[in-house]
RODODREN-67512 format. One record per atom (N, C-alpha, C): x negated, y, z; residue in one letter. Coordinates in steps of 0.2 Angstrom, whole numbers, plus 5000, padded with zeros to 4 digits. Example, Ala and Ser with C-alpha at 12.3 -4.5 7.8 and 13.67 -1.06 7.14 Angstrom:
REM RODODREN-67512
493449725039A
493849785039A
493449845039A
493649895035S
493249955036S
493650005039S
This chain:
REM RODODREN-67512
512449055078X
512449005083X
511848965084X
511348965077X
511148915077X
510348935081X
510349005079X
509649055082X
509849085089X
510449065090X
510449095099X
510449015103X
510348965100X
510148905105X
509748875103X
509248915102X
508248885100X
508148935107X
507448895108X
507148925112X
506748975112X
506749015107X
506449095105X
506149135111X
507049125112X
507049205118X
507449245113X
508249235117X
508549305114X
508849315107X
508949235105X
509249235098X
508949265092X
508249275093X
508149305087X
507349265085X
507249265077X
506949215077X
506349255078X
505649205078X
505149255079X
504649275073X
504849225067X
504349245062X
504749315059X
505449305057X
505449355053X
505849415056X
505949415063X
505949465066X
506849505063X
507249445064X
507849445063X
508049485056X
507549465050X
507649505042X
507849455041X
508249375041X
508149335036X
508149275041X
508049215037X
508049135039X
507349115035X
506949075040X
506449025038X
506448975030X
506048955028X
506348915022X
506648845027X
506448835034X
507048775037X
507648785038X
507848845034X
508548855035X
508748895044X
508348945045X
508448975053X
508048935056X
508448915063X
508348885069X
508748795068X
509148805061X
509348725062X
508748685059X
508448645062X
507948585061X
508148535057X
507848515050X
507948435047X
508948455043X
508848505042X
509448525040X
509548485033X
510348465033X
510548425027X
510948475023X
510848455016X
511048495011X
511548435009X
512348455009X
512948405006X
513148415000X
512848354996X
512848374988X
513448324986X
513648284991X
514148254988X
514948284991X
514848374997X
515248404998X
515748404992X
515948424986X
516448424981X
516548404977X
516348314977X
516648254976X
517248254979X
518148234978X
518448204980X
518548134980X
518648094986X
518748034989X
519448014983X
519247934980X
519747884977X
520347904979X
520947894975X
521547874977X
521747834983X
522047834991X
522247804994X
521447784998X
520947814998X
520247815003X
520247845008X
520347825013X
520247895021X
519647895019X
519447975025X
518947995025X
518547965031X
517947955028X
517347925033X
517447965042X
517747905047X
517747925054X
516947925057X
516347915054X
515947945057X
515348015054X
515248045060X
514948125057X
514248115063X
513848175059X
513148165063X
513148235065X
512948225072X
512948305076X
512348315079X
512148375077X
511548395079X
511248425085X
510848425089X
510848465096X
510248495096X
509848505102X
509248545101X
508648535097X
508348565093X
507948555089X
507948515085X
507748425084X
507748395079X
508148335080X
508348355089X
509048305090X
509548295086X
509548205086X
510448215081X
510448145083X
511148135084X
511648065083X
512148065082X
512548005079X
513047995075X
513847975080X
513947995079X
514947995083X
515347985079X
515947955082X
516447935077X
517047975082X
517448015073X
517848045077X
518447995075X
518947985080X
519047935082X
519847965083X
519948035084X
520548075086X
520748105080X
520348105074X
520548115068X
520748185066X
520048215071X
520048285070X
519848315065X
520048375061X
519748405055X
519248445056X
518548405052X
517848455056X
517648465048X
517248535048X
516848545046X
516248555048X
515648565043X
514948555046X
515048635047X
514548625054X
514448695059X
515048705064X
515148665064X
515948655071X
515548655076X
515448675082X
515448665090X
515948595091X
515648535096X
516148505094X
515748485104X
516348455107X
516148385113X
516048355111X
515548305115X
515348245110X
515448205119X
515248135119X
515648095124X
514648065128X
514548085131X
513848065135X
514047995143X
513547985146X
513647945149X
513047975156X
513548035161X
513748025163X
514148105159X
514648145160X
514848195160X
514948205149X
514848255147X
515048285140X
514248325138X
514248315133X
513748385130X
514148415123X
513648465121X
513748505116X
513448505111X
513748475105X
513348485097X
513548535091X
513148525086X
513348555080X
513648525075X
514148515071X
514248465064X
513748465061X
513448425057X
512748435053X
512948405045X
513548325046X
513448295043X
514148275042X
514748285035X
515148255038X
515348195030X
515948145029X
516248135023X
515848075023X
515648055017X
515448025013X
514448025016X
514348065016X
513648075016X
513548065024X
514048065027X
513848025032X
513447945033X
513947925031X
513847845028X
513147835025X
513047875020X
512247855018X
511847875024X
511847935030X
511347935033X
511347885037X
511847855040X
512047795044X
511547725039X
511647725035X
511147665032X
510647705030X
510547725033X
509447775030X
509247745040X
509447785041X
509247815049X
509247755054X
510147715053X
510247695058X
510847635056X
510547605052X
510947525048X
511147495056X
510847475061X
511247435066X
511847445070X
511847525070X
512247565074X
513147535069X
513747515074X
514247485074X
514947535074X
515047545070X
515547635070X
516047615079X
516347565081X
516647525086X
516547545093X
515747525093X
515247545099X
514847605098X
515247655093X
514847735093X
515147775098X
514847815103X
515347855105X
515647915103X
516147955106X
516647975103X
516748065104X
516948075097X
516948165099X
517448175102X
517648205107X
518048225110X
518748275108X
518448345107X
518648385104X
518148455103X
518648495100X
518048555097X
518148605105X
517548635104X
517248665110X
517748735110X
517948745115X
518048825117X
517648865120X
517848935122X
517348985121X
517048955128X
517248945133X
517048935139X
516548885141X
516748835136X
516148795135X
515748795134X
515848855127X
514948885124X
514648915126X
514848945130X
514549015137X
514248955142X
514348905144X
513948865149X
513448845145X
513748815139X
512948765136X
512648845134X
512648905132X
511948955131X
511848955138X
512148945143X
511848985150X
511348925152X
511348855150X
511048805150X
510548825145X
510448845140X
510048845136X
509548895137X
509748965143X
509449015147X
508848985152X
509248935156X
508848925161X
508248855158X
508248845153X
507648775151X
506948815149X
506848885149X
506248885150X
505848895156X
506048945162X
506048945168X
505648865171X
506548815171X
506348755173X
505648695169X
505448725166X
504948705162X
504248685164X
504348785166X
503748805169X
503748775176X
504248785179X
504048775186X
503948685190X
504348625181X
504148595182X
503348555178X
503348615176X
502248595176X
501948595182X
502148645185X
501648665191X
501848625195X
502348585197X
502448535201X
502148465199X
502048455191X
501748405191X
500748425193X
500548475191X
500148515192X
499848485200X
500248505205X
500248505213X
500248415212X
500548385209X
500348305210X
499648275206X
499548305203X
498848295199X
499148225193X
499548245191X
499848205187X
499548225181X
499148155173X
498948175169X
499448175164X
499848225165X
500648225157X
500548305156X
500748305150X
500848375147X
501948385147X
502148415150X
502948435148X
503148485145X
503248455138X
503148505132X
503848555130X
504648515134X
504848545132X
505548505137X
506248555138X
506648535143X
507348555138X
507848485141X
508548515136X
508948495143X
509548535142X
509848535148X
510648515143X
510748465147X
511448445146X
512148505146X
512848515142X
513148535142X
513448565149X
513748525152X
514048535158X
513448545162X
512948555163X
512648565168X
512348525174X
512348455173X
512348405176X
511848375178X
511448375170X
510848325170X
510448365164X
509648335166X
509248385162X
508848335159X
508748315154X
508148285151X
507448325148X
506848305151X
506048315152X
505648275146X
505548315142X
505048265137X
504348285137X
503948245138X
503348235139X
502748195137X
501948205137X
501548185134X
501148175138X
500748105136X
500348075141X
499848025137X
499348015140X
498847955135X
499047895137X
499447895142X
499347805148X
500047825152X
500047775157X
500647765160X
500647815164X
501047835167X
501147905171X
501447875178X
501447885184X
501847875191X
502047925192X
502747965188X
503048005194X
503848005198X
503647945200X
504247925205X
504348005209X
503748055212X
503848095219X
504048145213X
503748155208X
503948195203X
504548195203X
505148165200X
505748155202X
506148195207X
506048135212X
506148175218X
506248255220X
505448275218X
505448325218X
505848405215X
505748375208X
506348415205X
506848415207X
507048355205X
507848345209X
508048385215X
507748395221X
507948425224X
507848505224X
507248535219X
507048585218X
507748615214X
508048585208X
508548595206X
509148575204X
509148535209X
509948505210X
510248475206X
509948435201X
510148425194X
509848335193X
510348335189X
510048245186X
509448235181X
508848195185X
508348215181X
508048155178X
507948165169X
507948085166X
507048145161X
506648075162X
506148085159X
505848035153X
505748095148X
505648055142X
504948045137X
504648015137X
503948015135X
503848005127X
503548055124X
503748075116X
502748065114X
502748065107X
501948065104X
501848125103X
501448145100X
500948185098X
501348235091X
501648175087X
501648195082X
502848215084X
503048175086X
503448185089X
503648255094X
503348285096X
503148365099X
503048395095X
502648405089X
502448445084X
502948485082X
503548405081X
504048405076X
504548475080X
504748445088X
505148465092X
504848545092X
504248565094X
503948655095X
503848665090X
503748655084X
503648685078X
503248715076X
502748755072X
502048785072X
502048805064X
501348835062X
501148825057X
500548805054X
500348745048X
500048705047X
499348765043X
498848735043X
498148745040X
498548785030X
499148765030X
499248765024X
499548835022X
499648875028X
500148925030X
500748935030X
501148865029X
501648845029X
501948805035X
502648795036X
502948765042X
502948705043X
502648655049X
502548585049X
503148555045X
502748505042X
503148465038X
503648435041X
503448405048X
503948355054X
504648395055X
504348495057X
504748515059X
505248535053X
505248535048X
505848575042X
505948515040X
505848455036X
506248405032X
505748315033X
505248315037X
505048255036X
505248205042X
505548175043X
505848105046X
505548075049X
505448025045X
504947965048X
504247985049X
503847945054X
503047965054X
502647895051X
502547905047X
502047835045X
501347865045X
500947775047X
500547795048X
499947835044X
499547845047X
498847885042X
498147855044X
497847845039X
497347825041X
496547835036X
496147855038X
495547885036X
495547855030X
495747805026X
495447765021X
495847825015X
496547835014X
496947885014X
496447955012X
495947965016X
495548035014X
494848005009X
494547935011X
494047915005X
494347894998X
495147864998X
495247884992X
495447944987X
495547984991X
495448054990X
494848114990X
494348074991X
493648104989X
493748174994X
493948165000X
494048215002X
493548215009X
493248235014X
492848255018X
492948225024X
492548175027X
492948155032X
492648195040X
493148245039X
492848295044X
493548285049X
493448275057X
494148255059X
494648325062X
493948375061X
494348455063X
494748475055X
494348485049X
494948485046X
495548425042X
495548365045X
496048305044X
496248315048X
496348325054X
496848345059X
497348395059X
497948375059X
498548425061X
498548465065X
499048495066X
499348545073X
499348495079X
499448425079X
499848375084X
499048345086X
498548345082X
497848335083X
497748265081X
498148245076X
498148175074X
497948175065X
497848145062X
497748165055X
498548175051X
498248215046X
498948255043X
499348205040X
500048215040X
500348185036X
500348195030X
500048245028X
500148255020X
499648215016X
499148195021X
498648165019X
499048065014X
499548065016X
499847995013X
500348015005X
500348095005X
500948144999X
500548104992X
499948124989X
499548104983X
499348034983X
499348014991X
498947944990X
499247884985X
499647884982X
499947824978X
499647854972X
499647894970X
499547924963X
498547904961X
498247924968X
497447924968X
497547844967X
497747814971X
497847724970X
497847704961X
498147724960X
498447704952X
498047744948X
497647784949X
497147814943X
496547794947X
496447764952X
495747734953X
495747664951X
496147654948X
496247574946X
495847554940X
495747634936X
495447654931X
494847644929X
494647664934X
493747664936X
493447604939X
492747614935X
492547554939X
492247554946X
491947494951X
491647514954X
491047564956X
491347594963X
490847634963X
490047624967X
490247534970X
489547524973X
489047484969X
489247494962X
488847474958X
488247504953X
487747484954X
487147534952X
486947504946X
486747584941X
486547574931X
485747564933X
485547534930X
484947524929X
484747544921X
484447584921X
483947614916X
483147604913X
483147634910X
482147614910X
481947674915X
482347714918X
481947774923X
482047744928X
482247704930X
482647664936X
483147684936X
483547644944X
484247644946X
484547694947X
485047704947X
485547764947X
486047734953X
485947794955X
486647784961X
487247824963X
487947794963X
488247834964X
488647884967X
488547944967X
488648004971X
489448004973X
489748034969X
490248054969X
490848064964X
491448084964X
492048054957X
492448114959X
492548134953X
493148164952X
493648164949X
494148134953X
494548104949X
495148114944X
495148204943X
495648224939X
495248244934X
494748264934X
494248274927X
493948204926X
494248134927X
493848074926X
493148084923X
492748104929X
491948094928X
491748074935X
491248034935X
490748004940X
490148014940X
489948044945X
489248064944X
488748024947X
488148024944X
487747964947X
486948014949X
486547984950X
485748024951X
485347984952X
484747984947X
484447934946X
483947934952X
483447884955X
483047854960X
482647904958X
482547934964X
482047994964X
481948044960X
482248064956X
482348124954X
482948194955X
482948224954X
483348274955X
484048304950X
484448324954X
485048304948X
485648274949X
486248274945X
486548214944X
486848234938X
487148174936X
487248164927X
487948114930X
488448174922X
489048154924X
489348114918X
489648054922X
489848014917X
490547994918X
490847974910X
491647964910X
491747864913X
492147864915X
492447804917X
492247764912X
492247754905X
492147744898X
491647704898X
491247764900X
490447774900X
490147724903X
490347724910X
490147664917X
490047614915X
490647604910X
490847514910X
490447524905X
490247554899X
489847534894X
489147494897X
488747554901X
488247534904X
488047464907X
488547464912X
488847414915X
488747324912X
489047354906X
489147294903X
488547284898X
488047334898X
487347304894X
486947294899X
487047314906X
486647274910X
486747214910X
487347184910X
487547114913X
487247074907X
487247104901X
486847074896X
486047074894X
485847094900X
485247104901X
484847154899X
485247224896X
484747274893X
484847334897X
484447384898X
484447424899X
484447474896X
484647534894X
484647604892X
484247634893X
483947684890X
483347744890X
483547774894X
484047814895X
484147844899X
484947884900X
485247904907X
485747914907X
486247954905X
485748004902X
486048084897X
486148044891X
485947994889X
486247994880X
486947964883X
487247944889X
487947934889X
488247984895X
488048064895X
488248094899X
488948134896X
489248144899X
489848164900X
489748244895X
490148264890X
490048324886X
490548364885X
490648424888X
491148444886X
491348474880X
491748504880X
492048504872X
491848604869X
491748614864X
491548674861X
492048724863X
491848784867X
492348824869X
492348894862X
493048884860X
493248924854X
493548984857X
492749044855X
493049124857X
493449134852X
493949184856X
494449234853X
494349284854X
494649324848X
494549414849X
495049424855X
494749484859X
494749494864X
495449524863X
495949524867X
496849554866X
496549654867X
496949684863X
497049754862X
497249784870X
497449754872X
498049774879X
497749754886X
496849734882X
496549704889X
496349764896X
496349834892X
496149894895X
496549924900X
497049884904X
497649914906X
497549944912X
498149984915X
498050034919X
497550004926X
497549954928X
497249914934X
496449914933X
496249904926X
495549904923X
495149974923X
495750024923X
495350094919X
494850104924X
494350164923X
493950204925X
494150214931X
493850244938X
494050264944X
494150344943X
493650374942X
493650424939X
493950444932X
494550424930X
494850424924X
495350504924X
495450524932X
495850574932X
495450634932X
494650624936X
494350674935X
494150724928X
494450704924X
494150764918X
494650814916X
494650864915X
494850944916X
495250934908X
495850934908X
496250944902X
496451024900X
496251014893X
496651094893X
497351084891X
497551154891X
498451134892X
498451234888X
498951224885X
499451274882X
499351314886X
499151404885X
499251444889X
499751484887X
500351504891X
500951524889X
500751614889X
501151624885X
500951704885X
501651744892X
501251804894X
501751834898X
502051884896X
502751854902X
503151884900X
503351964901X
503651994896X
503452054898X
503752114906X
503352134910X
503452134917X
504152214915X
504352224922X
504952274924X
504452344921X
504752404919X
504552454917X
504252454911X
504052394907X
504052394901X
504552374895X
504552414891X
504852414887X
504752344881X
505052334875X
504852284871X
504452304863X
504352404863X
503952444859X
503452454863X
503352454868X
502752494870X
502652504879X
502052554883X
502252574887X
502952634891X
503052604895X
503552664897X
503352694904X
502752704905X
502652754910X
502852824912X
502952854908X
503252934906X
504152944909X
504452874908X
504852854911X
505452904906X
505352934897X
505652934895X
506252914892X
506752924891X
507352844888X
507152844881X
507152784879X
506952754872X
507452744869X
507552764865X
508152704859X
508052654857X
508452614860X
508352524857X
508752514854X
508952464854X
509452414849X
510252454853X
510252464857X
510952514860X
511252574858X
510552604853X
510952654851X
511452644846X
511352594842X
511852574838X
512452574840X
512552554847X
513252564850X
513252644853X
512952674852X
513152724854X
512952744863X
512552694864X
512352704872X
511552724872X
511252744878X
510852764878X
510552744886X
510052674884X
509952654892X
509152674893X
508952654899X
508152664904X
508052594900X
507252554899X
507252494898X
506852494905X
506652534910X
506752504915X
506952494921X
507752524921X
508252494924X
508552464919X
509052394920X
509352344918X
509852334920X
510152384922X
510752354927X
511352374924X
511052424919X
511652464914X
511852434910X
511652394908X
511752364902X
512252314901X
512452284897X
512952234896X
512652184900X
512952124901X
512452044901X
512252024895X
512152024891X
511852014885X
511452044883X
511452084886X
510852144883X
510252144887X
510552114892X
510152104901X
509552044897X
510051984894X
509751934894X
509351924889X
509351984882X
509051994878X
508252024878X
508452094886X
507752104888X
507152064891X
507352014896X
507251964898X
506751924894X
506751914888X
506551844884X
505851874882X
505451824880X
504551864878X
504751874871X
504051924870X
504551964860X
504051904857X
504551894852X
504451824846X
503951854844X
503551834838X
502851834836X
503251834828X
């Protein structure tokens, strides 16, 4: 259900080419795992009347069911809109509703939520796909309309209501947009209730979905929620490159992951001292280059020389602090950073393995057992029998007298006695 109402084309996904689901779990988006599903509820507790249902792509809001319907997650359900009805998915039910309602939407009043009506029938489901048929079409044709008005918005994506009634338009723009004629225009182009909704950058990413510099699926679109901000300082405490073609996301805005380490580099730079502070030596000044902050070393280079010399956070403050007491150091290798003595080992026996060997390791010519032959038809196992006289073999003993080269006379044993090469 969940891959024939994305926008694919045709119910089937596109990455894995219908072998299998995404790690977002298919086509459902922001997918919740119910861990508190096989907890039973207190003695004498109802069950939680509100449940979270999910609609197109990263769509979800919360309903109370109110008629005390038995739902499970992945129900088709009506849900109660404002004008007409739409069509969702159960996402969220029990208990764990309740947390998501205090994570997401603490204001919202179970009283003033609206209400699920009932579970969909087949004939409902057949309109909401035939609505989900026509939202690419309507897409395109309203860009080109916007197009024809020289409006500057980008319309990134179209969800059409249940019944078929009313269409909502989300879109991108840097500035205020006037499409009062825009309106108009659709509406009458398709006959439909036209509501326009103006979404960010990073909010579209989430909705179309992509894949990231990482190889992997936007973070917005598989499990991240909230967007907080990002801000370039995020990448100097990460010693990282402030380059804005690779800081920038799929959405053209800086990544979000770029905030994933940032508490950690915070709390281990607390460690080090500063870095616009300069050692002075008897060679002169030294300046700080750059920090690496998971092998804590800081490297510096002195005033017109060539090089840099790496020293431990340790080390800094030593110097540091025979400046401040008015002395200087010789120089900044007697407090250079050293690594530690690498201890060889014999080399493992099992280093040579098939992957390793020779290329040419098949080319050399093996000798091999030559088998002796076996003795051909008209030979006997004394000798020549070209004279084609009868020999006596082992048969006479029974009192028979055969050709050893005809074999057909003979018993089966005797057949298969001829057969065999003569022992040695």
């Amino acid at each position: 259900m969940g891959c024939s109402s994305c926008s694919s084309g045709g119910g089937t996904p596109k990455g894995c080419k219908n072998n299998g689901t995404c790690s977002s779990g298919g086509c459902n988006k922001l997918d919740v795992y119910d861990w508190l599903g096989n907890m039973a509820l207190p003695d004498g507790q109802s069950v939680y009347d509100m449940v979270e249902v999910r609609f197109k792509n990263s769509r979800k809001g919360f309903y109370r069911n109110q008629n005390g319907i038995t739902l499970q997650v992945g129900d088709v359900v009506i849900v109660e809109t404002s004008p007409g009805y739409d069509v969702g998915v159960i996402s969220v039910v029990g208990e764990l509703a309740r947390v998501q309602i205090r994570k997401k939407a603490p204001e919202i009043k179970p009283y003033d939520a609206k209400k699920i009506l009932r579970i969909a029938n087949q004939e409902e489901i057949d309109k909401w796909m035939q609505g989900r048929t026509l939202e690419k079409d309507v897409m395109y044709q309203a860009r080109s309309l916007a197009v024809n008005l020289k409006l500057e918005m980008k319309i990134s994506d179209v969800e059409y209501q249940a019944d078929l009634s009313k269409a909502t338009f989300y879109y991108t723009a840097e500035g205020r947009v006037d499409f009062r004629q825009l309106i108009k225009d659709m509406a009458d182009k398709f006959k439909i209730r036209i509501e326009m909704r103006q979404i960010g950058s990073r909010q579209e990413a989430s909705r179309l979905g992509g894949i990231g510099s990482c190889g992997r699926e936007l973070c917005c679109s598989t499990w991240l929620t909230d967007f907080r901000t990002v801000s370039t300082s995020a990448a100097r405490y990460q010693q990282l490159s402030l380059n804005p073609q690779k800081l920038a996301g799929q959405c053209g805005k800086l990544k979000c992951c770029l905030n994933y380490e940032l508490d950690m580099y915070l709390d281990t730079i607390k460690e080090f001292p500063r870095s616009d502070v300069r050692l002075k030596t008897e060679k002169g000044i030294a300046f700080h280059i750059k920090t690496d902050v998971f092998k804590r070393q800081m490297w510096y280079a002195n005033e017109g020389e060539m090089g840099l010399i790496a020293l431990s956070p340790e080390k800094v403050k030593e110097v540091i602090k025979l400046n401040k007491d008015g002395k200087t150091p010789k120089d900044l290798k007697d407090f250079s950073y050293q690594k530690e003595a690498v201890v060889k080992t014999d080399e493992p026996s099992y280093e040579n393995v098939v992957g390793q060997d020779s290329l040419n390791r098949f080319e050399n010519s093996f000798k091999k057992n030559k088998k002796k032959k076996r003795p051909q038809e008209g030979h006997s196992q004394g000798g020549n029998n070209s004279s084609n006289k009868p020999v006596q073999g082992s048969s006479q003993r029974t009192g028979q007298r055969t050709n050893p080269g005809n074999n057909n006379n003979r018993p089966p044993n005797q057949q298969n006695q001829a057969k065999q090469p003569p022992k040695l």
